[in-house]
N, C-alpha and C positions, 0 to 999 in steps of 0.2 A: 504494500500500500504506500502510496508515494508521501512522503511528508519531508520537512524541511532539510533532512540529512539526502534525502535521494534529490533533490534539486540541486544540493549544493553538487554532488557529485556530476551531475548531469552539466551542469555548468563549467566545471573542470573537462568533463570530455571533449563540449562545445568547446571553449575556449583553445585548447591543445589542437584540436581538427582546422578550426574560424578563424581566430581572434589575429588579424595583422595581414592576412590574406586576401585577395581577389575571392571575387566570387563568378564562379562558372555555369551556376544555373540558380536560379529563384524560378522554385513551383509552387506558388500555395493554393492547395486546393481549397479554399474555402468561398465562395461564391461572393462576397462583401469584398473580397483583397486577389482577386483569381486576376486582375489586370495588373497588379503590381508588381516591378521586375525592379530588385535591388540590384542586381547586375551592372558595374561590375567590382561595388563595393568601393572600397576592403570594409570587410568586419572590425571596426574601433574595438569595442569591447562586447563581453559576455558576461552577464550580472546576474547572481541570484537575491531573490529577497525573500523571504521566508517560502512560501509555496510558488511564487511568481518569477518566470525567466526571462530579463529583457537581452533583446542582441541586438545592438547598437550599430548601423550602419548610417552615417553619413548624419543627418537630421531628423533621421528616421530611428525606430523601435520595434522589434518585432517581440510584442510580447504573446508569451503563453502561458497553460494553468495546464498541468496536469491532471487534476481532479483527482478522479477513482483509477481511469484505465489507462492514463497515459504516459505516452514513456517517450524521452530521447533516446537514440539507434546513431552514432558515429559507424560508418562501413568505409573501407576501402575502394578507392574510385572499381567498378563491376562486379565489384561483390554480392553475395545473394543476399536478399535480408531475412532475418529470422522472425516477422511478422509480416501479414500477408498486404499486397501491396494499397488492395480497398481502406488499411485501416491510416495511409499515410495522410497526413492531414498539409505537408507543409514539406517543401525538401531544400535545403542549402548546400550546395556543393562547390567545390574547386579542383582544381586539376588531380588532389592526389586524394579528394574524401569527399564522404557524399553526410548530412547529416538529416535524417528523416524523424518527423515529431508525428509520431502516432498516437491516435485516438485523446486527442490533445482536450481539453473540455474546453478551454480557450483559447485564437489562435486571431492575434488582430497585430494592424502595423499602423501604427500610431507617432505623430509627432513626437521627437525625444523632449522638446519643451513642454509637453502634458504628458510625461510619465506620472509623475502623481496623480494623476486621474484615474490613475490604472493601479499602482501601487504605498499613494500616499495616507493611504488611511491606517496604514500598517504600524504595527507596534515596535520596537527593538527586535533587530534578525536577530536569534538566535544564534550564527553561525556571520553575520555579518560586521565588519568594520564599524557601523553603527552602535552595536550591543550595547547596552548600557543596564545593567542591574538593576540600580535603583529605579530606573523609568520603569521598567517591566515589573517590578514589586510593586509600585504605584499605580500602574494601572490593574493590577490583579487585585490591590485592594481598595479598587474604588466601590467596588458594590457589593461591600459586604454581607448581603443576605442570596447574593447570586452560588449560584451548586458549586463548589471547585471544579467538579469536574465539564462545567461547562463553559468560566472560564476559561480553561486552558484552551481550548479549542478556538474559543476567539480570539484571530489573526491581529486584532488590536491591541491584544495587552501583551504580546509576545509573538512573532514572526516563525512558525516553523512547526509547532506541535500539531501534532494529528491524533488519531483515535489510536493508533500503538499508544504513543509517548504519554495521550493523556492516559490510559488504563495503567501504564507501568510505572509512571508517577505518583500515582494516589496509591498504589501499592507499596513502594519504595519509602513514602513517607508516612506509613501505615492508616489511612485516610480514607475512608469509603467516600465514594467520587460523587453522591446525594449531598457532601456535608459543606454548609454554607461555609463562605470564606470565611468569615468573618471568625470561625469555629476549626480552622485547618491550618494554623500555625503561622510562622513567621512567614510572611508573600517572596520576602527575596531568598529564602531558602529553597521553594518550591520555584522562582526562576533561575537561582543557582545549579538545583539538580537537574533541571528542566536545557539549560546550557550544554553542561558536562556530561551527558547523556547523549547528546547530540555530537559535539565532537568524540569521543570517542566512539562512534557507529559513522562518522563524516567518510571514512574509506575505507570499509567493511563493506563488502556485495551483502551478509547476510545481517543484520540488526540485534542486533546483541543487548540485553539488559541484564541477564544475571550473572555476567561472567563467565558461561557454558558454551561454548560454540556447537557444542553435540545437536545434529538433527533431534527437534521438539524440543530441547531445552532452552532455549533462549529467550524464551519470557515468563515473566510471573506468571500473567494473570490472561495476559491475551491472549484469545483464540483457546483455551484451557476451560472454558466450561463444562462442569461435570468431573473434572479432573482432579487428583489431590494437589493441592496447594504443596511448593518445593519446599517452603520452609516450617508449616505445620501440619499438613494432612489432612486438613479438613477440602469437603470438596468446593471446587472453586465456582461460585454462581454467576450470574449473568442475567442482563437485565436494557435498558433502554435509558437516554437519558439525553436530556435537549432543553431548550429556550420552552419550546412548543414543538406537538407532535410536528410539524415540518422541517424540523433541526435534532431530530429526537435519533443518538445514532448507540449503536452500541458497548455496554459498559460489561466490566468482569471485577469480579472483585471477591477476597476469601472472609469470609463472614468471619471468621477468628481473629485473622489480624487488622480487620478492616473494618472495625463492628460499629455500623450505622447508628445514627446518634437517636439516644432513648425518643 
């Protein structure tokens, strides 16, 4: 599932393939941007911001969101690609690499002078030059009767967490993810570990939170439904949890160590 650590790497691959090069081909297939030809560059730069990937050519921004299904693909200029070619949403190449943004949930080319229209409502990147702690502890505790664990998820009070990082958070800091902020400890601790979680998975293929790199060990609580809990054995539950049912996405959490407030 794509969250702020698989951007940042995706941006690294982008930049490595793009970044200072000509460009040999601009395809976007998206109907709104299908006449646009960045051609023939060069790529300035390649920027992650929390879930959001700008690539910067000339005055121009090619930003995306990978949402749920989507993913950057760096190939070698005729290489095969390993997803199918229906799902490419947008293609950037030059003579020696092809870079393909499949099933992308967002895919627009925007003014570089109104990026923030795109990306300025964002909290401190997790992972970005910006980061800043205490802003992120301050906006995590401005509404202290809001769930932590829904919080975490919004991109405003911090750049980068997703439905992993939020379940193995509220784990980590033994916190059922129901429990209002205001009731779940110190805010810059929860973006300190919220941080440090993320660089150390930033270039990791597979997402690591317990220290275990063994196939199914490598989270507490996610994806572990029904399952015993690694550190006390009670089985692990799962449940639902949003703003409103239209933000309402899925929670896990071990009733022993995470025991819901009376």
């Amino acid at each position: 599932m794509p969250e702020g650590d698989t951007v940042w790497q995706a941006a690294t691959r982008l930049r490595a393939a793009l970044e200072g090069k000509a460009l040999t081909l601009c395809d976007i297939r998206v109907p709104a941007f299908a006449t646009v030809d960045l051609t023939p560059g060069p790529v300035d730069e390649v920027v992650s911001r929390g879930k959001h990937l700008l690539i910067r050519v000339g005055d121009l921004s090619v930003h995306t969101h990978l949402k749920m299904e989507g993913a950057w693909h760096v190939y070698p200029a005729g290489a095969r690609w390993r997803r199918p070619s229906w799902q490419a949403r947008i293609l950037l190449g030059t003579t020696d690499a092809v870079a393909v943004g499949f099933q992308l949930g967002v895919v627009e080319v925007i003014p570089r002078e109104q990026e923030s229209a795109a990306v300025g409502h964002l909290g401190p990147d997790l992972l970005g030059a910006d980061w800043d702690e205490q802003i992120a502890g301050a906006n995590l505790a401005s509404d202290p009767a809001r769930a932590v664990g829904v919080a975490l998820l919004d991109q405003r009070v911090m750049a980068g967490v997703g439905n992993v990082y939020r379940n193995e958070l509220c784990f980590l800091r033994g916190v059922h993810p129901a429990t209002p902020v205001a009731a779940a400890g110190d805010p810059t601790a929860w973006t300190d570990l919220a941080r440090r979680l993320l660089i150390a998975n930033r270039d990791r293929v597979v997402r690591v939170t317990t220290g275990d790199r063994r196939r199914g060990r490598s989270t507490w609580v996610y994806g572990r439904a029904g399952k015993p809990c690694w550190r006390c054995g009670t089985l692990v539950e799962s449940g639902s949890l949003g703003d409103d049912a239209a933000h309402e996405r899925q929670i896990f959490w071990c009733p022993n160590c995470q025991p819901p407030l009376p």
